[in-house]
N, C-alpha and C positions, 0 to 999 in steps of 0.2 A: 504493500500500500504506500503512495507515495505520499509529502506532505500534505497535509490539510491549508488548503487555500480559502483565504478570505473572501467571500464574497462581494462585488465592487456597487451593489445597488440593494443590499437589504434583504437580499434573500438568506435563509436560518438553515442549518446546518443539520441536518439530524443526527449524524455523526455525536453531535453533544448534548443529545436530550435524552437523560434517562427519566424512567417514570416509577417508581414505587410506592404501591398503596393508594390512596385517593389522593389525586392531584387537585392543588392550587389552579386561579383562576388564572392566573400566568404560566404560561405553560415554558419549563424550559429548554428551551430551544436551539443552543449556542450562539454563533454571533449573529449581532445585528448592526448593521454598517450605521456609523453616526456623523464619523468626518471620510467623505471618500478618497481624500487623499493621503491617508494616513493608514497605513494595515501595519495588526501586529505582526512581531516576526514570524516566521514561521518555525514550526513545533515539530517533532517527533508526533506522529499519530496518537500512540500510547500517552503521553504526554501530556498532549493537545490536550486530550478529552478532560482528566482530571485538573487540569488548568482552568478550563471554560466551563466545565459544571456549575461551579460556584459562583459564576458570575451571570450565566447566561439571563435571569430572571430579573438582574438590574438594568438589561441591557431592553434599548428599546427601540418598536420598529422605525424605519427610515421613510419622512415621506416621502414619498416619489413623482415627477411628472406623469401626465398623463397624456392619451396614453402610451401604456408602453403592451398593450398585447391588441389582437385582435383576434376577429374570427373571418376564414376565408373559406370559399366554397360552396356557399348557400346560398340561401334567397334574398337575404338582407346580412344588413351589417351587425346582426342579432343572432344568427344562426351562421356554424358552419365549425373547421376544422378551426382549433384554437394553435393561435402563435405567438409567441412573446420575443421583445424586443435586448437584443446584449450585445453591447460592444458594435452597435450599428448592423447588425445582422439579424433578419427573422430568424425565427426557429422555432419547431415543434415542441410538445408536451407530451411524456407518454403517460402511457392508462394505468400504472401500476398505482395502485390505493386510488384510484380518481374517483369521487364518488359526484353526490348531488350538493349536498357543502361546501365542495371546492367549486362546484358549475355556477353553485349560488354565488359564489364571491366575484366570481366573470361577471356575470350576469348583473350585477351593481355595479361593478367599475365600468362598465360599459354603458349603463342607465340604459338597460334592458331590459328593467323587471324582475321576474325569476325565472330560475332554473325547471324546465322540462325534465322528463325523465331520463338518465345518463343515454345518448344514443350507443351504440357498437361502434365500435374503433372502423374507420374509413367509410363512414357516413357520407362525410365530403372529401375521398379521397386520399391521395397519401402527401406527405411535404415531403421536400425534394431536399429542403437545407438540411443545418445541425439538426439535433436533438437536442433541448439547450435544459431541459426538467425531467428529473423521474420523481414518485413517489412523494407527489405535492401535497400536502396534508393539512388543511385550512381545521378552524373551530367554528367560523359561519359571520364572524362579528368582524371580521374586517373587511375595510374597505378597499384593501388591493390586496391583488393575488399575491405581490411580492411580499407581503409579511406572514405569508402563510409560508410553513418546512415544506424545506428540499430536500433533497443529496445535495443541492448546490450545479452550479453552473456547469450544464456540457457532463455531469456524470452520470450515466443509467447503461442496461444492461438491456437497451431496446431496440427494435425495428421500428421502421416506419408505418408497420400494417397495425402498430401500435398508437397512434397519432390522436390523442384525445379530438371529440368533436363535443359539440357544446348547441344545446339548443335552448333559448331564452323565449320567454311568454311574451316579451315587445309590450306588457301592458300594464303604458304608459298613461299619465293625461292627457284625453284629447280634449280638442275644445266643444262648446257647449253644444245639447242637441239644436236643432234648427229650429223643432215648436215642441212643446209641450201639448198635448193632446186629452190628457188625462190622467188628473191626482186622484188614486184612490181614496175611497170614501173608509177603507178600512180606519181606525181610530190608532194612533200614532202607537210603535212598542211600547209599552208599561217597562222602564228598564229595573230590572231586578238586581241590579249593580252597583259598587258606589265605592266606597275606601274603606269599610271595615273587614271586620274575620268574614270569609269567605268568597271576597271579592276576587274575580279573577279579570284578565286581560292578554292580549294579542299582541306579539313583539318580532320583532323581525320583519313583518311583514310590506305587503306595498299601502296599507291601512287599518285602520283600527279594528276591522274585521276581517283580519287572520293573521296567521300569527302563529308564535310558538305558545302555546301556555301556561300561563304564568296566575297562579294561584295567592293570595294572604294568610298568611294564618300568623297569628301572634306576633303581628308589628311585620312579620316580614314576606320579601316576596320570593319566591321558590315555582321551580317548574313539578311539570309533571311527567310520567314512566311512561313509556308507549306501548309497558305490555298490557295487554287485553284493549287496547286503544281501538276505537272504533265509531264509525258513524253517530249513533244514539250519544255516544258521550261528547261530540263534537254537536251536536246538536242542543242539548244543553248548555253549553257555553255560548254560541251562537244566540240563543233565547236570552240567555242571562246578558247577553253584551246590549239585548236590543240589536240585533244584526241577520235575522230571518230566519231563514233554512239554513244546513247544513249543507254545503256542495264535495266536502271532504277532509274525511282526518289523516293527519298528516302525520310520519312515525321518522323515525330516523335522523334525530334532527335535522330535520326539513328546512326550517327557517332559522338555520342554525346553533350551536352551543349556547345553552343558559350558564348561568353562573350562579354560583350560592348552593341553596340546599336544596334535594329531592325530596318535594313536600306529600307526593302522592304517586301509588303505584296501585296497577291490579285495580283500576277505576272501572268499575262496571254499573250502566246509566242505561233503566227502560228507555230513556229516550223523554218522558214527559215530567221529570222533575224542571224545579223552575231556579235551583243551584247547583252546583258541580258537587259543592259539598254536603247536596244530602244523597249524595250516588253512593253505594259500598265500595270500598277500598281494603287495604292493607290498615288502615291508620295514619294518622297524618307523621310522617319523618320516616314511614316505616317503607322500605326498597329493598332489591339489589341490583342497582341500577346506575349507569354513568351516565354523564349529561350527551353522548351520540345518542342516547334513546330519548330524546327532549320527543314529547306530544306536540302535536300542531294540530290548528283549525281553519277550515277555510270558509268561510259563509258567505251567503249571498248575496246579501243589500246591506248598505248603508246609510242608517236613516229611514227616515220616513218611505212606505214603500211608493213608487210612480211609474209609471207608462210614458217614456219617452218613444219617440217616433221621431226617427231621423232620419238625414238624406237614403237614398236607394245605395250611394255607394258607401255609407258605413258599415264596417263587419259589428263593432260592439261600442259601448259606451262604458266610459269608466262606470263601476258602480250605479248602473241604472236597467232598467230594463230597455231591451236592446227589440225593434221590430225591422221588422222591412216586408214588402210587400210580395203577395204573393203572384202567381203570373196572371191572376183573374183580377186583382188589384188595382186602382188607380192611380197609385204613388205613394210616398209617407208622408201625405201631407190632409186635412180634414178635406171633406169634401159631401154635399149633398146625398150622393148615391153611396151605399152601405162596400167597404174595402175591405178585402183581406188581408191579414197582416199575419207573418210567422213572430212569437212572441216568445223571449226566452232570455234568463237570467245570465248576466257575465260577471267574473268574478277573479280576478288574479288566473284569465286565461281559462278558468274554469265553467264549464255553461248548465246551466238548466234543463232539461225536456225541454223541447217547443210545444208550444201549445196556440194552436187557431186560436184568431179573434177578430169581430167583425166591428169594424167602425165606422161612426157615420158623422161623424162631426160631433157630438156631444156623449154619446153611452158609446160603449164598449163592451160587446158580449163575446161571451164563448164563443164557438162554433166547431161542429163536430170534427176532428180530425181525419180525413183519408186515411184510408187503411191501406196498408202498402201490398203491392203484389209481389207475386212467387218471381226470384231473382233478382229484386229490389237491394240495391247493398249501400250501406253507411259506415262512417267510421266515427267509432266513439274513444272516448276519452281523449280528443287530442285539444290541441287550444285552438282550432280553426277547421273549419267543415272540410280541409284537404289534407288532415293527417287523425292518423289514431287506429285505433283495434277494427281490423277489417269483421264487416257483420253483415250475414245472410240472410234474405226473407226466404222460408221457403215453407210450404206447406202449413199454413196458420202461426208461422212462430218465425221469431229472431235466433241464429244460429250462429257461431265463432266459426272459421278456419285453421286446422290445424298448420306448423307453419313447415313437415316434411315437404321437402324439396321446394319451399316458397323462395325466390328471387328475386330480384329486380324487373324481369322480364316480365314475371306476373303482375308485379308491381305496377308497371307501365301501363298493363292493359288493361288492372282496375282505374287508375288514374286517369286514366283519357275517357274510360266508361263514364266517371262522376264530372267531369269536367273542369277536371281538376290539374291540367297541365303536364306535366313530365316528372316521371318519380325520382325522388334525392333518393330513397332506402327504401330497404324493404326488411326491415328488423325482425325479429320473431320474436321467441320466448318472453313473451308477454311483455315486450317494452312498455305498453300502453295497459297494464294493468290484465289481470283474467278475465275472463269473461264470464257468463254463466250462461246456463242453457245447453243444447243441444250443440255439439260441434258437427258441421255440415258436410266440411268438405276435407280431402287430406290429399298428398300427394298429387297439389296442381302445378299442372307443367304447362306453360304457356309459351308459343313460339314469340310471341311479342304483337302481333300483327291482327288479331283477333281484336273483334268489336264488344267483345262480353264475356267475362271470367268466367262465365258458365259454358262459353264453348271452347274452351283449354279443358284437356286432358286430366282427369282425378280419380279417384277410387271411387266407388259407387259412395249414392247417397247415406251419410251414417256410419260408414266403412272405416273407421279408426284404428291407429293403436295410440291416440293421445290425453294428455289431458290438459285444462285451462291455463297450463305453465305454458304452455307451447301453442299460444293465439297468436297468431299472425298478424303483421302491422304493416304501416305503410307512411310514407312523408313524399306526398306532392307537392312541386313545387305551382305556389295557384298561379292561375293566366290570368 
């Protein structure tokens, strides 16, 4: 092993962070660059480490210009293969330890929102330069990737078929909808919330409703466990915030590392209490848990609930309800003769069910939704109607894809079916979450060229050997 080199722009060492027992909210790291013109000498390896232990937790991050990474390859300047900037030359990131923590901390230094689910390595291809990171290892709370551990500059043991890619929600502030059409008459949330023992609240996130969660109890604030974490108890918090529905809970420190104490584990919540803290738990302090398993929530509104209605070429609205017009429709704007509009919640990229509704210029009703026909296919869970968990109509029901022998080629020809432009991926093993229900299809082989994934080549209807780990996905790039 040759010397340990200093890093010239703030990147931490891991070489010098030992961990024993429950760690401090400082994590040590070894060095962190303060004056860049000045490096200590350099050490024997062995040496080094015992030298820098002791000091590493005084030492502190370096801020940095911006920026200094990007993302190439993708649809925007928000999605694609990530590269960072050293010594005047781009270079790669490989995937070793790369999780959704570290994509979170891109994804803010970037003011892209958040992190999507980690894509497969060569999503957007391979880089061609250095390798300049392996085994980048963020805690969620910072604001550049450089204060997050390395190996340090140019050392890893990787390929290029290794090349982190990085897909961000883009959801940002836009500006305001065009008209306002309709404030529901529903009576404003009763908030169940406030600053004493059992108050809880949403941190990390792009607003006040979501977030990591973060609980009260006895003066102080502390996260929560993400085992048994699940919808229902993301829905009471959601209630308790005054912040709607539940759109998803969120496990693995999601919206990254808490700090302080694990106030609760083993939270289990029918779903209709109106606090976190009258759910069964462990007990409040009682765990065996480290802050990567920090709980998250994502909910759906903000505020008071409304029916925004906005141009034809908006996808979503910040925290609002998001329509657009249906192809029977007259536009998103009020009008005499009664309009169709698809109607459905956005959220931190996250969306609602659609749901019809007929409007006429003053009321707003339901209206039945079409039932979709045999062959009909969607994709769920992505943050935009051109990516997520490929999904089948067939025979009175919604069905998954298994993802044997799924590629890019298939990729393509569902993509150009939805009208959804040219596939970036074709991910499987559940990038986009399991599915449930019947899986449909398995073993589809597509020449490319085909007008409908149902006329590519697969095993009979029903014909598996899979299960919901292995649902098939897809990322169109939209026209």
């Amino acid at each position: 092993m040759g010397p340990l080199e200093r890093p010239s722009t703030g990147w931490i060492h891991k070489e010098a962070e030992m961990q024993i027992g429950p760690q401090p909210d400082e994590k040590s790291q070894g060095w962190r660059s303060r004056d860049r013109s000045t490096a200590p000498p350099l050490l024997p390896p062995a040496l080094s480490f015992f030298l820098l232990f002791p000091l590493a937790s005084a030492l502190q991050p370096t801020s940095l210009p911006f920026p200094e990474l990007r993302l190439v390859g993708g649809p925007s300047r928000c999605r694609g293969r990530l590269e960072v900037l050293h010594g005047g030359s781009w270079g790669s990131v490989c995937d070793d330890d790369w999780d959704v923590v570290d994509a979170n901390v891109v994804c803010r230094q970037l003011g892209c929102g958040l992190a999507l689910p980690v894509p497969r390595p060569l999503a957007f291809g391979q880089g061609r330069g250095p390798i300049l990171l392996d085994n980048v290892e963020c805690r969620g709370q910072e604001t550049a990737l450089s204060e997050c551990g390395s190996r340090g500059w140019g050392v890893h043991n990787c390929f290029h078929y290794e090349d982190v890619a990085v897909l961000c929600d883009e959801f940002l502030p836009t500006q305001p909808p065009t008209r306002k059409v309709l404030t529901s008459k529903a009576p404003p949330p009763t908030l169940q919330n406030g600053k004493g023992e059992g108050s809880v609240r949403l941190v990390g996130g792009a607003g006040p409703c979501q977030g990591r969660v973060e609980i009260l109890h006895g003066g102080l604030w502390g996260t929560v466990c993400d085992d048994d974490w699940g919808l229902p108890d993301a829905t009471v918090v959601c209630r308790q915030l005054g912040c709607g529905a539940a759109l998803a809970a969120t496990t693995n420190a999601f919206f990254g590392y808490g700090t302080g104490h694990i106030l609760l584990d083993n939270v289990h919540c029918e779903g209709g209490e109106l606090r976190l803290a009258a759910c069964l738990s462990l007990g409040w302090g009682v765990h065996n848990c480290g802050h990567h398993e920090d709980a998250g929530a994502l909910c759906a509104v903000l505020g008071h609930p409304t029916l925004t209605a906005l141009t034809p070429s908006a996808t979503r609205e910040d925290w609002a309800w998001h329509t657009e017009p249906e192809a029977t429709g007259v536009g998103a704007l009020p009008s005499k003769e009664p309009a169709l509009f698809t109607t459905a919640a956005w959220a931190a990229g996250k969306k609602s069910p659609d749901e019809l509704v007929q409007q006429d210029g003053s009321e707003t009703t339901r209206v039945p939704t079409p039932r979709p026909r045999d062959g009909h296919l969607r994709l769920a869970n992505g943050a935009h109607q051109c990516e997520g968990r490929v999904e089948l109509f067939l025979g009175q029901r919604w069905g998954t894809v298994c993802d044997d022998a799924w590629d890019l080629r298939a990729a393509g020809v569902l993509c150009r079916q939805l009208g959804c432009g040219q596939a970036l991926a074709a991910p499987g093993e559940a990038h986009f979450g399991p599915g449930s229900g019947p899986i449909l299809l398995d073993n589809v082989k597509c020449r490319g060229d085909e007008n409908a994934l149902l006329l590519c080549s697969h095993i009979r209807w029903d014909a598996h050997n899979c299960d919901h780990s292995e649902d098939a996905s897809v990322l169109c790039r939209p026209s």
